[in-house]
C-alpha positions in Angstrom: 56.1 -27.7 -13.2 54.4 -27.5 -16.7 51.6 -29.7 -15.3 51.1 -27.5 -12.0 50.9 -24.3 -13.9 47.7 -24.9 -15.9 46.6 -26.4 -12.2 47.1 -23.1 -10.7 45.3 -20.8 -13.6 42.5 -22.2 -13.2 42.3 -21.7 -9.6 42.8 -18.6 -10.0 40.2 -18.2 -13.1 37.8 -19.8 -10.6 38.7 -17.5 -7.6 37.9 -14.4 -10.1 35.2 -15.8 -11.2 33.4 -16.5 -7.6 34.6 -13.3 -6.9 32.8 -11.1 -10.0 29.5 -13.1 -9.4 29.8 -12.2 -5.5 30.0 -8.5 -6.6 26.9 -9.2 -9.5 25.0 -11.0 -6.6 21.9 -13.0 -6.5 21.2 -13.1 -3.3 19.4 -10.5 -0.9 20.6 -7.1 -1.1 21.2 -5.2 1.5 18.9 -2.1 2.0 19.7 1.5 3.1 17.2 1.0 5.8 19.1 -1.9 7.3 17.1 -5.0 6.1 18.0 -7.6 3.6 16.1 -8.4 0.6 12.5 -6.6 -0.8 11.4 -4.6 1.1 8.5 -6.2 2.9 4.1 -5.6 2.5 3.2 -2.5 4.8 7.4 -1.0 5.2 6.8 2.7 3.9 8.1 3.0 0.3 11.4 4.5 0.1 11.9 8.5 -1.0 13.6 8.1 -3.8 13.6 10.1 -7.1 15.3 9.7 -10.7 14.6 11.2 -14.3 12.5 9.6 -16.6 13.1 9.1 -20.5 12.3 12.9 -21.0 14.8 14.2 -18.2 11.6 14.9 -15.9 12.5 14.3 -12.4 9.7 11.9 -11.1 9.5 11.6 -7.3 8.0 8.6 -5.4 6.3 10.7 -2.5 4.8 13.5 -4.6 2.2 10.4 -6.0 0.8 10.3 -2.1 -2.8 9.8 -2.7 -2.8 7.7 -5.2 -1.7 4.1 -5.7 1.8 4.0 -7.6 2.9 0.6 -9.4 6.8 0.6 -9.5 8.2 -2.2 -11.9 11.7 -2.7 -12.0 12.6 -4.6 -15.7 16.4 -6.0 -16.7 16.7 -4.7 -19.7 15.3 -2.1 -22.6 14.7 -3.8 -26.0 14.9 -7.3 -24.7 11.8 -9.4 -26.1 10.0 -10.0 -22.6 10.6 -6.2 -21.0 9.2 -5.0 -23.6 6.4 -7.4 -23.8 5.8 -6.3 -19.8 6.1 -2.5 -21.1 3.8 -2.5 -23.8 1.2 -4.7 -21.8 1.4 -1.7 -19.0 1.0 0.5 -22.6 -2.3 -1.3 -23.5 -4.0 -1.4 -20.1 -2.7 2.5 -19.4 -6.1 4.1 -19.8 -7.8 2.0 -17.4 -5.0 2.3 -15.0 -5.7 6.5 -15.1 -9.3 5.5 -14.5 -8.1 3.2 -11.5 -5.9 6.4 -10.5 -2.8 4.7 -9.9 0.3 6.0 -11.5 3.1 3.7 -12.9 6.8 3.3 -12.9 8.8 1.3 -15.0 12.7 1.2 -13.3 15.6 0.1 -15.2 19.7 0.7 -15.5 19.4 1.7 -18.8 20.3 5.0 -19.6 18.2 7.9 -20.5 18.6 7.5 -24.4 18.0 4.0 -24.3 15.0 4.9 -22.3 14.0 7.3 -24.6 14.3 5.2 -27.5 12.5 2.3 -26.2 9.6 4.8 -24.8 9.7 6.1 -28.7 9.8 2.1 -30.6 6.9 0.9 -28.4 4.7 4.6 -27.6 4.8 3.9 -24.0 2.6 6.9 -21.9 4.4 5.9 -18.8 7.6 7.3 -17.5 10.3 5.0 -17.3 13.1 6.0 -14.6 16.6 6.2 -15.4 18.4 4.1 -12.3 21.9 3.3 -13.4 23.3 4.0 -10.2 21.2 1.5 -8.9 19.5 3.6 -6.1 15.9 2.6 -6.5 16.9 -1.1 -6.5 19.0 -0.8 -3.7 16.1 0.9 -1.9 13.7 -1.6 -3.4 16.2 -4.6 -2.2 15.8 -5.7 -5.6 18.9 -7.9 -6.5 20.9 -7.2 -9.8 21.9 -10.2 -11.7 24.8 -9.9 -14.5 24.3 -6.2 -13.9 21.1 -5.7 -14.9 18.0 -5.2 -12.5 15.9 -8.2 -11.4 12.4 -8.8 -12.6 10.1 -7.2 -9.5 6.8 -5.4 -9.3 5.9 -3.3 -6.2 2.4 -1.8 -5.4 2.5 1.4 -3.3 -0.7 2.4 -1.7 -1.9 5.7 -1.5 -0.4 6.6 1.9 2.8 5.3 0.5 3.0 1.9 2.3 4.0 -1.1 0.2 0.7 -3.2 -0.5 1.6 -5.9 -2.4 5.3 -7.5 -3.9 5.8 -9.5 -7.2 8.8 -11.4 -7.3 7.4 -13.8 -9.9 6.2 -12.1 -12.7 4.7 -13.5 -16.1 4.9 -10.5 -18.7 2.4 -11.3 -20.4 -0.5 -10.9 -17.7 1.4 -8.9 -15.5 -0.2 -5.4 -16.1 -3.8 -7.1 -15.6 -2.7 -8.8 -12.4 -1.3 -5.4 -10.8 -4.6 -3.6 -12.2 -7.1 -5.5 -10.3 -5.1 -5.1 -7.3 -4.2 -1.3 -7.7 -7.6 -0.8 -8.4 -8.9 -2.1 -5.1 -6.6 0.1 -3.4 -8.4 3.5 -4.7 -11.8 2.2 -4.5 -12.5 1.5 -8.0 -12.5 -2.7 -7.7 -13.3 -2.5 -11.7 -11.7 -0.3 -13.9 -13.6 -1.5 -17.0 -17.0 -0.5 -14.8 -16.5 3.6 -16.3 -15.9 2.9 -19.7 -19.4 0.1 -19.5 -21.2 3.2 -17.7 -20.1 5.5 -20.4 -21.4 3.6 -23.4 -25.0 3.2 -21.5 -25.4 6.9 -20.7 -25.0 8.1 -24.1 -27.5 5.4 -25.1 -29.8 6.4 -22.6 -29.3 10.0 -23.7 -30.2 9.0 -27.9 -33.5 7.3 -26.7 -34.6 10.1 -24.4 -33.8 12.7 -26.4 -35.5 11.6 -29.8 -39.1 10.6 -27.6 -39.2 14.3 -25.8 -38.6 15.9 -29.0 -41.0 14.2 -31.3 -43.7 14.4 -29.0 -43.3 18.2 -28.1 -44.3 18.6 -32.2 -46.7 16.0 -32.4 -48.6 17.6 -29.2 -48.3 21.0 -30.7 -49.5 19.9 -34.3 -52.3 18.4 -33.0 -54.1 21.1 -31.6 -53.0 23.6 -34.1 -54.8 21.0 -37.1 -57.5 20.0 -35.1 -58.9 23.2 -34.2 -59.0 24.5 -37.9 -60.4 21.3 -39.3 -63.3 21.4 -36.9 -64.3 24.8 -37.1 -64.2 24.8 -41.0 -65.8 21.6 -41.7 -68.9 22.9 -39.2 -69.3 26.3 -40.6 -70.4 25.4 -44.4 -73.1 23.2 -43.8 -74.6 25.7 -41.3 -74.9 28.1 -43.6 -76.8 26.6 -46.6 -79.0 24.8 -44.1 -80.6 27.8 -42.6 -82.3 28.9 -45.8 -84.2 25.7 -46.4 -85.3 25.6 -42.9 -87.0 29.1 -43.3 -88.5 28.4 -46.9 -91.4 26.0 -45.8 -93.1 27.7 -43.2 -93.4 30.7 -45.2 -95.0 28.5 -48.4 -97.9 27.6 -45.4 
């Protein structure tokens, strides 16, 4: 019997613990629409809504127009989320060129959300989904409770354009950028900041010709007129006398 009972704990330890990683799942999740894992290229994005790290309530169909990049991240704090976040930071001016809006989606609560939006200076809102409604709308699985690393790209008629179920931190942002960017018609975002820096060039070497020739054409006349007339006048005068001198000598 002593030999049996140890036999029969760990059964048991191993039926609980098949049990609480059924419930953590990493398989497909089930979707409120009816289908089974991400939500597929051209299925209309879900309606969903959550607060963001400043208790804003940021809503998925009031971005309609523009193209919306929805990351879902495990964890705030941990090294690569927030080597993904502050990527998104860096490139965040040339995705407002682009015009496409982004979303980073974790379980984390508001406060850690808020904390990690402070550490890093992220200009993003970060949603607050611990009651996992975006990434059960998403289909994105949750593994040891925390969300699964997945990028969606939502065009600006609110389709889904493009999924990322392998993401690299690092380049991530860049990758989603050039795609987003296609999407609102502005296939290189670095193309306004290039166009910028040349008009204001073009502007400095225009600006200095016009104006230094508008004085050098008005100085010219304004000199030359003088300088002619009172470098004629002098020798007329003391020429005339000589000229009448002679002929009254004969």
């Amino acid at each position: 019997m002593k030999r049996r009972f140890p036999i029969a704990v760990v059964f048991v330890v191993l039926a609980v613990v098949f049990a609480f990683a059924s419930l953590l799942g990493c398989g497909a999740a089930e979707r409120p629409d009816g289908g089974q894992g991400l939500i597929p290229v051209g299925a209309a994005a879900p309606d969903v809504f959550a607060a963001d790290q400043h208790g804003a309530i940021q809503r998925l169909s009031d971005q309609r127009g523009r193209a919306v990049v929805v990351y879902f991240y495990p964890k705030d704090g941990t090294p690569g989320c927030t080597e993904e976040a502050c990527a998104f930071r860096d490139a965040w001016d040339r995705f407002k060129q682009a015009n496409v809006q982004v979303f980073g989606v974790s379980s984390d609560t508001r406060e850690s959300h808020e904390q990690f939006a402070t550490e890093n200076k992220l200009p993003f809102p970060i949603l607050v989904d611990t009651d996992h409604v975006w990434a059960t709308a998403f289909g994105v699985p949750m593994r040891l409770g925390a969300t699964a690393r997945v990028t969606f790209l939502v065009d600006p008629d609110g389709k889904i354009a493009k999924v990322y179920p392998d993401v690299d931190p690092g380049v991530h942002a860049d990758e989603v950028l050039k795609d987003a960017a296609q999407l609102t018609g502005a296939a290189l975002p670095v193309a306004p900041a290039a166009s910028g820096s040349a008009a204001p060039a073009g502007a400095d070497t225009a600006a200095p010709t016009t104006t230094a020739a508008a004085p050098a054409g008005a100085a010219e006349p304004a000199t030359a007129a003088p300088v002619a007339t009172g470098t004629m006048l002098p020798p007329a005068a003391p020429a005339a006398p000589p000229a009448k001198g002679p002929p009254g000598r004969r």
